[in-house]
C-alpha atoms as an extended CHARMM CRD file, in Angstrom:
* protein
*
       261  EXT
         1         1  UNK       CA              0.0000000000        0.0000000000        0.0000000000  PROA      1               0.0000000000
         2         2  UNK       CA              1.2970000000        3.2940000000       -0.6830000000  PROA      2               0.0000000000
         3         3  UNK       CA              1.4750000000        5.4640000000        2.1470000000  PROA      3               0.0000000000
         4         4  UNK       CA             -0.6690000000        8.9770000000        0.2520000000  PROA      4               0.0000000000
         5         5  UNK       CA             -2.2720000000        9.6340000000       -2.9370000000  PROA      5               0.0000000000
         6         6  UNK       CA             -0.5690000000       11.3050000000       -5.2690000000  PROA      6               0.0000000000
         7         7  UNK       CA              0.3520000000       15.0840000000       -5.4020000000  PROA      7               0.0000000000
         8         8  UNK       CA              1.1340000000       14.8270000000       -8.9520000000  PROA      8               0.0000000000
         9         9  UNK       CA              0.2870000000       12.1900000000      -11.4890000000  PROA      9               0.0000000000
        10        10  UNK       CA              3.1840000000        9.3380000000      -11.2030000000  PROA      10              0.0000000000
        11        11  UNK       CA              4.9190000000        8.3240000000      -14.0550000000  PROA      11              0.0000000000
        12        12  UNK       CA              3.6260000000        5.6660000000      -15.9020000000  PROA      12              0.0000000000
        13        13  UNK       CA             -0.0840000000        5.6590000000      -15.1350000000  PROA      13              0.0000000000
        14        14  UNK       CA             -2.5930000000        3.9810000000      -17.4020000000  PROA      14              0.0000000000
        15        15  UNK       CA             -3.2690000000        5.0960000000      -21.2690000000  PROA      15              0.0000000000
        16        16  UNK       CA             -6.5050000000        7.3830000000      -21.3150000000  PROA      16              0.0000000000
        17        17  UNK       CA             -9.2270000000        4.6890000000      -21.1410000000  PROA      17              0.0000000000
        18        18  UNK       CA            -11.0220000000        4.7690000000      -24.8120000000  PROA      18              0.0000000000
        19        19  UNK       CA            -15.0940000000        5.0330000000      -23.5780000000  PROA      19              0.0000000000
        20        20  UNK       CA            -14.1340000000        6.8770000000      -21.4760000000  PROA      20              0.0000000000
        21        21  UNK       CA            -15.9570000000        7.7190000000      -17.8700000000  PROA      21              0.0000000000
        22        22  UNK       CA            -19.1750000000        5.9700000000      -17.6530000000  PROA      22              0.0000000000
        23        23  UNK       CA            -22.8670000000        7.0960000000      -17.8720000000  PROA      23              0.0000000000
        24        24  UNK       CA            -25.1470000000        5.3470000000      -15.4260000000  PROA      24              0.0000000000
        25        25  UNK       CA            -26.3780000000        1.6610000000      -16.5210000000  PROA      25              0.0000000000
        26        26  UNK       CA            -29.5330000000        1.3880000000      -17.5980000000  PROA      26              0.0000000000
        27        27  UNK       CA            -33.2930000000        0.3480000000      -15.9250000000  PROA      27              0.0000000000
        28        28  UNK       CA            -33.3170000000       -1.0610000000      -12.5640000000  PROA      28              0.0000000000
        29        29  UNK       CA            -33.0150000000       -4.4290000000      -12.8760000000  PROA      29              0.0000000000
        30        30  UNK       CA            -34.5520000000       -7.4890000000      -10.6650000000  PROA      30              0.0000000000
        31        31  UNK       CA            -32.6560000000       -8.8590000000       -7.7910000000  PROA      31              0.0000000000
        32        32  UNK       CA            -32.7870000000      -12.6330000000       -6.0930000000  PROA      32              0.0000000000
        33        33  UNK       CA            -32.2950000000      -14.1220000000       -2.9120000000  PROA      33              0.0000000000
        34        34  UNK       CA            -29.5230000000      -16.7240000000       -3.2370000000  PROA      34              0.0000000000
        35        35  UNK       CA            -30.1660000000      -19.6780000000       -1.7050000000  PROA      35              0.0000000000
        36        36  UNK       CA            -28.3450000000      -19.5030000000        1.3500000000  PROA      36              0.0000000000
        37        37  UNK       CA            -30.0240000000      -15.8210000000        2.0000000000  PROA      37              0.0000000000
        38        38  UNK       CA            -26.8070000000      -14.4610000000        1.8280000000  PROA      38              0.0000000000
        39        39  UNK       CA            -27.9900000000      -11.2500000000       -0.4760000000  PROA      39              0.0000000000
        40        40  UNK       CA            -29.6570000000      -10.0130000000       -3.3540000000  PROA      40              0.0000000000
        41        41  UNK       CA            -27.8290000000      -11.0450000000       -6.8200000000  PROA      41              0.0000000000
        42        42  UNK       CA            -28.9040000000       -8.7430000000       -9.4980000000  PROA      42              0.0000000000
        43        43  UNK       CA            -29.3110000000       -8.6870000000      -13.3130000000  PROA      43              0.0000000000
        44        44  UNK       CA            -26.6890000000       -7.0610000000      -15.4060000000  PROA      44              0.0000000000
        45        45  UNK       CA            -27.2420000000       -2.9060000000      -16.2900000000  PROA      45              0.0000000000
        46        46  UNK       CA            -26.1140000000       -1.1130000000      -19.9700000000  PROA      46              0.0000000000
        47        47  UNK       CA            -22.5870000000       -0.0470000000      -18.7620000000  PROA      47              0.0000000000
        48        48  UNK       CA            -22.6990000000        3.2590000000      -21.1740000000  PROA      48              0.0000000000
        49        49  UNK       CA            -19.7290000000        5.1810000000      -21.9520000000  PROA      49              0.0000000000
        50        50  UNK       CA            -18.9050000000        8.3470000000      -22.4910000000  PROA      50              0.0000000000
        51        51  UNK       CA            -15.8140000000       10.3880000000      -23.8910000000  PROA      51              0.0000000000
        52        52  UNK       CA            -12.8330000000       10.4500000000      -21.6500000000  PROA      52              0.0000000000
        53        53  UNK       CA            -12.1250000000       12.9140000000      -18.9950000000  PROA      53              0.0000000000
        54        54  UNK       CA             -8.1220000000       11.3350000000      -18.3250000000  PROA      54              0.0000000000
        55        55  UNK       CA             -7.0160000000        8.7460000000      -15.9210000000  PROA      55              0.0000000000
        56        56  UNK       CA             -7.6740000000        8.5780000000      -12.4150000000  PROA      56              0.0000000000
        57        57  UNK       CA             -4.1670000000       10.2400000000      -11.6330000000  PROA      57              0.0000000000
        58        58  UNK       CA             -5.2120000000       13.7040000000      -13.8620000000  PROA      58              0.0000000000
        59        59  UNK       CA             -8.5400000000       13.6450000000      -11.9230000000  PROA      59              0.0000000000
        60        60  UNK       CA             -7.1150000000       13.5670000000       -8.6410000000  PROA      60              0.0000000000
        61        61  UNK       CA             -4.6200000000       16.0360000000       -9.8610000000  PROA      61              0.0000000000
        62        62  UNK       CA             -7.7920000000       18.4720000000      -10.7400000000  PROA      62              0.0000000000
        63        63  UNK       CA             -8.5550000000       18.3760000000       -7.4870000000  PROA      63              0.0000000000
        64        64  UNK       CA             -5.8190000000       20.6130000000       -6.2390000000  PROA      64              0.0000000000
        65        65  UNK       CA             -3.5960000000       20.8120000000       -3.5450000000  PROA      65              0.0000000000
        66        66  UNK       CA             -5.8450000000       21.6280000000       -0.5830000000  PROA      66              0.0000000000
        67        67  UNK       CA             -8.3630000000       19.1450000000       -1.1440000000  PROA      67              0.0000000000
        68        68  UNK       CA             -5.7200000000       16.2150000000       -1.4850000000  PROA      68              0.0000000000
        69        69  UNK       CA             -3.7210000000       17.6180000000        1.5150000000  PROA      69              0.0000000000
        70        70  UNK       CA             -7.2960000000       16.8880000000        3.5800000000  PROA      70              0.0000000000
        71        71  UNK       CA             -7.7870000000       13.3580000000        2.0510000000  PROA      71              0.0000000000
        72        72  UNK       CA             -4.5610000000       12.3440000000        2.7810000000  PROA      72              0.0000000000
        73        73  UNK       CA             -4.3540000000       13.5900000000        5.9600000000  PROA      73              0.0000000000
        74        74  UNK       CA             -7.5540000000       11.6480000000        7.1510000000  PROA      74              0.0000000000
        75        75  UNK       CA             -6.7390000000        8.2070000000        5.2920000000  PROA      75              0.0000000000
        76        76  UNK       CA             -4.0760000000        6.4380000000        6.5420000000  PROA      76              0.0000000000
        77        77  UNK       CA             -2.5650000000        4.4470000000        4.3570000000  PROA      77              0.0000000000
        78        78  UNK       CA             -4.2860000000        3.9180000000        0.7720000000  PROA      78              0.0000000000
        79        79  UNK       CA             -5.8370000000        0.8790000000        0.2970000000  PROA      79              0.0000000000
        80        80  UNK       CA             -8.0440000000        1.8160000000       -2.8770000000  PROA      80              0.0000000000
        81        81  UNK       CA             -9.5720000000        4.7720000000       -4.8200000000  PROA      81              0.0000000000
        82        82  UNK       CA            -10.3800000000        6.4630000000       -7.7360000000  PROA      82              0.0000000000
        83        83  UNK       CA            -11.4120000000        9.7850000000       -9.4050000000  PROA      83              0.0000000000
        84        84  UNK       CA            -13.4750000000       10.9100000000      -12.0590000000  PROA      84              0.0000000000
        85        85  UNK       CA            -15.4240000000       13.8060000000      -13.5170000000  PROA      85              0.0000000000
        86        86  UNK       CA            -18.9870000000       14.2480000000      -12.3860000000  PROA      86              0.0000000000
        87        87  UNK       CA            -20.8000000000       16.7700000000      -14.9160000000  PROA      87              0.0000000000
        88        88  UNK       CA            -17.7440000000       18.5280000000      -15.6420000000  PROA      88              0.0000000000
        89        89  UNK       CA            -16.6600000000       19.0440000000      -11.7920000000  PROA      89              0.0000000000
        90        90  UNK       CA            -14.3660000000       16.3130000000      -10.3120000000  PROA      90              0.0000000000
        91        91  UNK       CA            -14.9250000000       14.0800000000       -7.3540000000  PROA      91              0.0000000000
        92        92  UNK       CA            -13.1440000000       11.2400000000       -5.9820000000  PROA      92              0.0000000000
        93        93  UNK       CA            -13.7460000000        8.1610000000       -3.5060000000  PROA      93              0.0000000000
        94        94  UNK       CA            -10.8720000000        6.7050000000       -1.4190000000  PROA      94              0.0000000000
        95        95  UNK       CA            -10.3140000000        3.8470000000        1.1140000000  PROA      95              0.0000000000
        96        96  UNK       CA             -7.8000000000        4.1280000000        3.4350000000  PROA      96              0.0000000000
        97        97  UNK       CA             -6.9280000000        2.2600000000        6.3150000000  PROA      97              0.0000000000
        98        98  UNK       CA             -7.8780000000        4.7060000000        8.7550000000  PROA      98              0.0000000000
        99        99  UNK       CA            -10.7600000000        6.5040000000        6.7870000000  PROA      99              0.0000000000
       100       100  UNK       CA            -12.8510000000        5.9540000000        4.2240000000  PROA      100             0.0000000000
       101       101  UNK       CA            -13.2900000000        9.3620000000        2.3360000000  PROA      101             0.0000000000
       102       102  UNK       CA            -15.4620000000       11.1640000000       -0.4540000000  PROA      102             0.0000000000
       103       103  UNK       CA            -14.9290000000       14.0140000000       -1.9600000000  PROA      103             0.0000000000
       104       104  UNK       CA            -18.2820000000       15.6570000000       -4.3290000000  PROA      104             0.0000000000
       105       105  UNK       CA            -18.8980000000       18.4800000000       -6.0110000000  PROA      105             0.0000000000
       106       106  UNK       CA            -21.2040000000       20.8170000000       -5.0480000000  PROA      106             0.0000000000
       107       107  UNK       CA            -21.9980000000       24.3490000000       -4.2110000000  PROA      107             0.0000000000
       108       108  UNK       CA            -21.0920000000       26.8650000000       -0.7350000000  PROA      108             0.0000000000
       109       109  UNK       CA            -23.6460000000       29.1290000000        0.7780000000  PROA      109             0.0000000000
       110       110  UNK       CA            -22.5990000000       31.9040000000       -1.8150000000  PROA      110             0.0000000000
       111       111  UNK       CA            -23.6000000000       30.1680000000       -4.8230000000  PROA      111             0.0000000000
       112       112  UNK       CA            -19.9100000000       29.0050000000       -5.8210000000  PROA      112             0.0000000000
       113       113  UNK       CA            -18.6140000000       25.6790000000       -6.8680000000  PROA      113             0.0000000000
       114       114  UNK       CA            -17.2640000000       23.8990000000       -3.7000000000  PROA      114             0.0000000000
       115       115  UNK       CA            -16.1440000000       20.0010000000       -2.8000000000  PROA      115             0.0000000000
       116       116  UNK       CA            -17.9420000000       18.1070000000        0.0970000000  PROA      116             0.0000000000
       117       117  UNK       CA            -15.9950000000       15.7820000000        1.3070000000  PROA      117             0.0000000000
       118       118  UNK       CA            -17.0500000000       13.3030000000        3.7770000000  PROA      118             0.0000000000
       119       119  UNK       CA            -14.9700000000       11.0720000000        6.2490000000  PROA      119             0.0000000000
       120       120  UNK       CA            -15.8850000000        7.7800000000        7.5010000000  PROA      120             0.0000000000
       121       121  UNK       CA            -13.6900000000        7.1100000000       10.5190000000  PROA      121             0.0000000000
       122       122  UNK       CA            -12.5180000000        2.8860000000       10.0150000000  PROA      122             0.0000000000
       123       123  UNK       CA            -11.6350000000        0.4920000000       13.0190000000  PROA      123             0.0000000000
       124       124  UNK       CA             -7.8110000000       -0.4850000000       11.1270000000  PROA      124             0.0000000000
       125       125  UNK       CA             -7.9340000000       -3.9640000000       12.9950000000  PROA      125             0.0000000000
       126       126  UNK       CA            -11.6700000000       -5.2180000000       11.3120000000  PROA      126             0.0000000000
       127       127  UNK       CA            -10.5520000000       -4.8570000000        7.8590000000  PROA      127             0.0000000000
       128       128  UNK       CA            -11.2850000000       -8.0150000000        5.4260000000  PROA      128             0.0000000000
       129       129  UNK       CA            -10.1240000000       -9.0280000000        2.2700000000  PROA      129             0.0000000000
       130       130  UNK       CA            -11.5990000000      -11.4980000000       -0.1340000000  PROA      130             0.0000000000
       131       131  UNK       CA            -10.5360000000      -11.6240000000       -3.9990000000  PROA      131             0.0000000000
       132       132  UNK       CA            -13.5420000000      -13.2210000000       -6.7320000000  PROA      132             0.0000000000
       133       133  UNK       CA            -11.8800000000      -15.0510000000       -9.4520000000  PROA      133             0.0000000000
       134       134  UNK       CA            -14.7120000000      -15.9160000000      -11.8010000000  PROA      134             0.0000000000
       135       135  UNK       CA            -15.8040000000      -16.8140000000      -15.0380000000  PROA      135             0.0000000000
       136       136  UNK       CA            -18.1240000000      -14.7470000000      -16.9350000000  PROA      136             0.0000000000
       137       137  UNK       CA            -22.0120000000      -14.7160000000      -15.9920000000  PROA      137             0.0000000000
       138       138  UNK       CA            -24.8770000000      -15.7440000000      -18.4630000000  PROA      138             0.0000000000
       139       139  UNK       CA            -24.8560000000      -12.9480000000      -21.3430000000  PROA      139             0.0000000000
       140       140  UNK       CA            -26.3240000000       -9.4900000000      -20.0210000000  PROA      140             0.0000000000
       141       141  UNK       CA            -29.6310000000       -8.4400000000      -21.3380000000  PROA      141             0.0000000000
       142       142  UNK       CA            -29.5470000000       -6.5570000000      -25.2170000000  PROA      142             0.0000000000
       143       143  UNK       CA            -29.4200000000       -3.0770000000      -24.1520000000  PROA      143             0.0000000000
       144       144  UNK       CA            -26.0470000000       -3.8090000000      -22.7250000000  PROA      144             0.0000000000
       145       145  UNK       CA            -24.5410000000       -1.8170000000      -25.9610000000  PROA      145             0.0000000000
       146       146  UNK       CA            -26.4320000000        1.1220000000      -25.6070000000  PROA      146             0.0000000000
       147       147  UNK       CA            -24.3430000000        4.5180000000      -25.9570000000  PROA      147             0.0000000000
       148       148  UNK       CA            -27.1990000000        6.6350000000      -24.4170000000  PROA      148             0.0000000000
       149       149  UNK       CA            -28.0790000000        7.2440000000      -21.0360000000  PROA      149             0.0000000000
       150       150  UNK       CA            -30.2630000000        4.6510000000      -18.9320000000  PROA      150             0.0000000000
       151       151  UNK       CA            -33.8900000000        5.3680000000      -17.8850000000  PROA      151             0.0000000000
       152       152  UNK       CA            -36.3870000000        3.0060000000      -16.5870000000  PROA      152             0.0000000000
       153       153  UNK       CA            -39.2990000000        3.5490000000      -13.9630000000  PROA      153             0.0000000000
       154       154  UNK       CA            -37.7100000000        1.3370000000      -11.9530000000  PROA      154             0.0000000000
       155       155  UNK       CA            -37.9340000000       -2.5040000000      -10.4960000000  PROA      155             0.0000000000
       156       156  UNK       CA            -39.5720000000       -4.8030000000      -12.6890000000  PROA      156             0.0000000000
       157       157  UNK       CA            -43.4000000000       -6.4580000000      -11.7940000000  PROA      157             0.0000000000
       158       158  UNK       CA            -42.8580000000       -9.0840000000       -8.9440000000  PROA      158             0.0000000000
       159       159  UNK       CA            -39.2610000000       -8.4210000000       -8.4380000000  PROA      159             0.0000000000
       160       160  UNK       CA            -38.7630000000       -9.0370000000       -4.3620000000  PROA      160             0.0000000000
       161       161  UNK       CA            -37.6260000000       -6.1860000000       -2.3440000000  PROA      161             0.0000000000
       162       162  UNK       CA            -35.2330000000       -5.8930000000        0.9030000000  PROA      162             0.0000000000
       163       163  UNK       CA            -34.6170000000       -3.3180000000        3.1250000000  PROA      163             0.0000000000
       164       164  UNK       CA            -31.2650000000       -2.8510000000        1.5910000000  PROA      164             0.0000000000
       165       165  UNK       CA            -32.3720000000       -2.9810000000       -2.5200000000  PROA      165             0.0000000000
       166       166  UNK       CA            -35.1700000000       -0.2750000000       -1.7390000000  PROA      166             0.0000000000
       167       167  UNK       CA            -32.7220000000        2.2390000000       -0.9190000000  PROA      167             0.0000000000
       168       168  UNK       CA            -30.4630000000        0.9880000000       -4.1670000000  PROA      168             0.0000000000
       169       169  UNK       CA            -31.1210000000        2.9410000000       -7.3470000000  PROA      169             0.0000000000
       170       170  UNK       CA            -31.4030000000        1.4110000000      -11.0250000000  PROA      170             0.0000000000
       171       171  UNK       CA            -27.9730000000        2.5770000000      -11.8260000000  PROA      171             0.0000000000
       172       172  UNK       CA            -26.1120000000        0.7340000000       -8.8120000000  PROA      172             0.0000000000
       173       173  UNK       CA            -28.1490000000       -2.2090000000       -9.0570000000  PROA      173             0.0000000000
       174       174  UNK       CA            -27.5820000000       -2.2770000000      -12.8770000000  PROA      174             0.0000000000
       175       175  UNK       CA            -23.7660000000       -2.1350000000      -12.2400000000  PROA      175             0.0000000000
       176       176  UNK       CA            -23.6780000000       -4.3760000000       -9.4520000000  PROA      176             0.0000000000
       177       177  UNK       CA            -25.5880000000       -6.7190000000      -11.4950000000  PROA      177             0.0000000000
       178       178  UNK       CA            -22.1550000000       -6.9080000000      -13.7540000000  PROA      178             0.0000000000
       179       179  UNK       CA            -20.2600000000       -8.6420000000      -11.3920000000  PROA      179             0.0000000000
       180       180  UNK       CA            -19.6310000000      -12.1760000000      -10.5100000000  PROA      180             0.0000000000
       181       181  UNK       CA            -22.2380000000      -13.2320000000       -7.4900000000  PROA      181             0.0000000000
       182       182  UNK       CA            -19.7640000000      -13.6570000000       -4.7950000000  PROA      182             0.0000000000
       183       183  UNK       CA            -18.6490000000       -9.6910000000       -5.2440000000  PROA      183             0.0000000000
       184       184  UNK       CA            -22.2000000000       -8.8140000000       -4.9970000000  PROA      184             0.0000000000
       185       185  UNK       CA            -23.0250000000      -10.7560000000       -1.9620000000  PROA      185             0.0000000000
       186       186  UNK       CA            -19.8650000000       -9.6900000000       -0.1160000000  PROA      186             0.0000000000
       187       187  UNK       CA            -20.8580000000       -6.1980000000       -0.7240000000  PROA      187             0.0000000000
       188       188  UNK       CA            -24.2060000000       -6.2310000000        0.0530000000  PROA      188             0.0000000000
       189       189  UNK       CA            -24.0090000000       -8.2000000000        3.2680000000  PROA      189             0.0000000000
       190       190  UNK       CA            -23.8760000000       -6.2690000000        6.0290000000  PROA      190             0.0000000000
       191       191  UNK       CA            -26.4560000000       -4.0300000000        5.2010000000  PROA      191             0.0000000000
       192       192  UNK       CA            -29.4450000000       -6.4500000000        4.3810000000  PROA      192             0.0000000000
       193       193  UNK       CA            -31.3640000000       -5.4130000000        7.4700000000  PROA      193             0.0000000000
       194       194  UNK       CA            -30.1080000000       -2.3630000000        8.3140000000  PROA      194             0.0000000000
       195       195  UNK       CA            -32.9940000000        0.2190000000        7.2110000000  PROA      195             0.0000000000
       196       196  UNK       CA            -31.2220000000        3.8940000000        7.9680000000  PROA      196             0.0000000000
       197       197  UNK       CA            -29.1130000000        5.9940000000        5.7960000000  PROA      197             0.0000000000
       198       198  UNK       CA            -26.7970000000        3.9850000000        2.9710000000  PROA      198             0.0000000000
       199       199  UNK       CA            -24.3390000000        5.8410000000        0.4460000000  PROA      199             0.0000000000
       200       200  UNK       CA            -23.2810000000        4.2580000000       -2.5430000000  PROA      200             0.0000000000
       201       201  UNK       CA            -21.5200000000        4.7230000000       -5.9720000000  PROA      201             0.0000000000
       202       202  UNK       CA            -19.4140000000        3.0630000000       -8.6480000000  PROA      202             0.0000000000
       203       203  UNK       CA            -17.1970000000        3.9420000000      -11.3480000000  PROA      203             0.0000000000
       204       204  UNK       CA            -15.7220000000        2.3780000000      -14.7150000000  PROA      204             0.0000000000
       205       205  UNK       CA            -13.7220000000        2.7720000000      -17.9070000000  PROA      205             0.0000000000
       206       206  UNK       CA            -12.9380000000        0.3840000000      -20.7030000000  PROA      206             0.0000000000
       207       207  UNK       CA             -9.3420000000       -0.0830000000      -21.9810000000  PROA      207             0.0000000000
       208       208  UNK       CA             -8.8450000000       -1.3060000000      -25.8330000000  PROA      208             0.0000000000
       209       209  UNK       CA            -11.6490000000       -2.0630000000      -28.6620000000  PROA      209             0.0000000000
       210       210  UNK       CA            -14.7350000000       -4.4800000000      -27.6950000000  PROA      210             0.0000000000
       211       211  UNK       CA            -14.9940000000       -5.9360000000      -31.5780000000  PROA      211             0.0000000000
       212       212  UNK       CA            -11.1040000000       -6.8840000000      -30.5970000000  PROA      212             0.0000000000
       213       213  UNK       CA            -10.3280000000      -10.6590000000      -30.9800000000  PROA      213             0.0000000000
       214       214  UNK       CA             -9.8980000000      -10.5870000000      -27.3070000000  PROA      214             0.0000000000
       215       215  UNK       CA            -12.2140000000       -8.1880000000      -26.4260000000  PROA      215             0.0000000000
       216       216  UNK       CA            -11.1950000000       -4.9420000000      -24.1600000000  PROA      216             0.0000000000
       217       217  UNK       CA            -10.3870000000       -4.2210000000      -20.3370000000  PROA      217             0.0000000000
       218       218  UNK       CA            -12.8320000000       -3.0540000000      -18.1700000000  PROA      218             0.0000000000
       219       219  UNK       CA            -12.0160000000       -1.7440000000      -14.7600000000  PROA      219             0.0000000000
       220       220  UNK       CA            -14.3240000000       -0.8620000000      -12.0700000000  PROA      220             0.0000000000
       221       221  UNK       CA            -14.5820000000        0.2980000000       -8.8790000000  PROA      221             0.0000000000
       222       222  UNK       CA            -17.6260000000        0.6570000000       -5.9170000000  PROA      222             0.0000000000
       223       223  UNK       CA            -19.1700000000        1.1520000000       -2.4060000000  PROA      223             0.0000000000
       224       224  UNK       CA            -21.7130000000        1.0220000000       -0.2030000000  PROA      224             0.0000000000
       225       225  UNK       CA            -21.2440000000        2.6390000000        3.1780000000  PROA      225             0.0000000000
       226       226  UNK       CA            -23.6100000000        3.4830000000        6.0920000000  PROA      226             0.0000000000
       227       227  UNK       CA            -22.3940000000        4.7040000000        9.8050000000  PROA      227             0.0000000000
       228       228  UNK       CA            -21.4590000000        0.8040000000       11.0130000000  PROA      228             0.0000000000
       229       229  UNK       CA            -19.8240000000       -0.2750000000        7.3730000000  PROA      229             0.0000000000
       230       230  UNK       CA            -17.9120000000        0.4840000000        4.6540000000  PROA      230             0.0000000000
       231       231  UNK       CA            -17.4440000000       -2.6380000000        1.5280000000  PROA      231             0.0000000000
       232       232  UNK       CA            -15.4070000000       -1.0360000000       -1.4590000000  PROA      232             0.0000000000
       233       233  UNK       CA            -14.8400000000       -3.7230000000       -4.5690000000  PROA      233             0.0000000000
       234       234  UNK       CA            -12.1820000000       -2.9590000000       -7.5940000000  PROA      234             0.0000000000
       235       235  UNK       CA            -12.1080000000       -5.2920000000      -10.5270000000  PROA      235             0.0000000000
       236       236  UNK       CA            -10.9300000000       -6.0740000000      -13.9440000000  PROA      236             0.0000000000
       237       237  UNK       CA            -12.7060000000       -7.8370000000      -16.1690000000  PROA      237             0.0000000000
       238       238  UNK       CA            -11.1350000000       -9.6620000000      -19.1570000000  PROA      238             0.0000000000
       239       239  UNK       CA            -12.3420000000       -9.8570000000      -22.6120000000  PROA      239             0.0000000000
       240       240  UNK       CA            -15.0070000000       -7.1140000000      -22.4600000000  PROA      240             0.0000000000
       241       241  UNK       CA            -17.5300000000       -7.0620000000      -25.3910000000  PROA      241             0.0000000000
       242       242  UNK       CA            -20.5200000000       -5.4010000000      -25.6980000000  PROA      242             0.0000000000
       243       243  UNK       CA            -22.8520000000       -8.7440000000      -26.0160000000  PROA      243             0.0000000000
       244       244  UNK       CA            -21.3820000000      -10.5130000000      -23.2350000000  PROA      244             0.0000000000
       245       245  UNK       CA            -19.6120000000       -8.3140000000      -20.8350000000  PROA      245             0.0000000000
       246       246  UNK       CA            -16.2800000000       -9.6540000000      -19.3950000000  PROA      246             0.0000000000
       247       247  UNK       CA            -14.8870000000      -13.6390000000      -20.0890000000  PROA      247             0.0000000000
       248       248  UNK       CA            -13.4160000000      -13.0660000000      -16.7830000000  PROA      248             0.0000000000
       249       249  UNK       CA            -13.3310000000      -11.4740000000      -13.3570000000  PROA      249             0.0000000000
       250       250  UNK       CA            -10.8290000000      -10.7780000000      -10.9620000000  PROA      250             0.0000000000
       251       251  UNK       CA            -12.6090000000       -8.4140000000       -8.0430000000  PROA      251             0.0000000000
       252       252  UNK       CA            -10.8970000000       -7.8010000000       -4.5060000000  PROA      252             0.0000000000
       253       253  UNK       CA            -13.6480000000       -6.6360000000       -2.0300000000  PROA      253             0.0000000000
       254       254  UNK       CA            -12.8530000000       -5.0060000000        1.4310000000  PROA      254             0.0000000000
       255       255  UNK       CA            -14.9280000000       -4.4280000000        4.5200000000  PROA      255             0.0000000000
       256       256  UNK       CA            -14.0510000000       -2.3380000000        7.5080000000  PROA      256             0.0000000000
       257       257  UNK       CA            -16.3290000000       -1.3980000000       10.5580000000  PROA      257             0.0000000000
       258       258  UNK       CA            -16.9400000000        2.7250000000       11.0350000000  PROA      258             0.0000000000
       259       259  UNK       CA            -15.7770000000        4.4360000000       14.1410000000  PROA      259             0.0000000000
       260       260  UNK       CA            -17.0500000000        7.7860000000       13.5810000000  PROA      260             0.0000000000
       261       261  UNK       CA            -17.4470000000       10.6950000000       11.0390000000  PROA      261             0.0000000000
């Protein structure tokens, strides 16, 4: 683990992704109850793409000094992260192993563009680690290649409802529904029951052409947090086409209890 973020974008850091940052995925889609009750597994989203905004590294970098000089004085030592452009403002999400930390966009009492950035104190001695090596999922549903935005009035007829996927949106169910259903259930577990406030987002690019003979490189990243946990999940998945999503997944998911804000 390295010790801070960076200041400046390192050397060597990833080609732009081509696709760039991501739209939302499409309509909400329906969850299931695994058999051993051990979460909601949901169906696969449109992952939509949009033009690139640079690599994690320039985001951060956007930022600017004062911001990153908070983050990295709150997180310990970096476990995962990553940054992106929301709208045209940038924002960033990072796990540390003493904080758990957001940083959005928004706007101060005078009307002005501003950052929020909220700090989810961890417990460094309940952190757990589990890595999903899996092979791809049934193919996702048709709209999968869409390059437009999702929209959908949300769950489908009969689809069965927790306390947990009522306070999910389409968009993070769509994505979650992308991974393998280990990752999902690991994320999802400790809040099945828990009925108060839950925070959540995801992010994703795509490295290299889909109609490739190998397909591309997607990588993604996501939480869920509420004031007793925080699960974060970062993955690549191999062979990325448009039809199918990913031949393969490798996704490391981490859990840590919160100690305060």
């Amino acid at each position: 683990m390295n010790d801070r973020l960076p200041m400046r974008p390192e050397r060597g850091t990833p080609a732009k992704p081509e696709g760039g940052t991501p739209a939302r995925p499409g309509p909400r889609s329906p969850a299931h109850r695994t058999a051993d009750g051990s979460g909601p597994v949901h169906t696969a989203g449109s992952l939509n793409f949009t033009e690139s905004v640079g690599t994690r590294e320039e985001v951060w970098d956007r930022l600017g000094p004062k911001i990153q000089e908070r983050v990295n004085a709150r997180i310990g030592r970096v476990v995962e992260w990553w940054a992106t452009d929301v709208n045209g403002r940038n924002a960033a999400a990072v796990l540390g192993t003493q904080a758990f930390v957001t940083v959005e966009p928004t706007v101060n009492a005078a009307g002005n563009p501003a950052h929020e950035i909220r700090t989810l104190k961890l417990d460094e001695s309940t952190f757990r680690r589990a890595t999903v090596n899996a092979a791809a999922t049934p193919p996702a549903p048709a709209g999968r290649a869409s390059s437009g935005p999702g929209s959908g009035p949300g769950s489908g007829p009969g689809a069965p409802t927790t306390p947990l996927t009522r306070r999910l949106d389409g968009g993070m169910t769509g994505f979650l529904g992308n991974l393998p259903a280990r990752a999902q259930q690991l994320l999802q577990e400790p809040f099945l029951t828990d009925d108060g406030e839950l925070w959540h987002d995801f992010y994703y690019f795509r490295t290299g052409s889909p109609h490739a003979l190998n397909g591309s490189t997607l990588r993604v990243w996501c939480y869920l947090a509420n004031r007793r946990y925080v699960t974060f999940a970062a993955g690549t998945g191999h062979g990325y086409r448009y039809d199918t999503g990913p031949r393969s997944w490798e996704v490391t998911c981490w859990r840590a209890e919160v100690v305060g804000r």
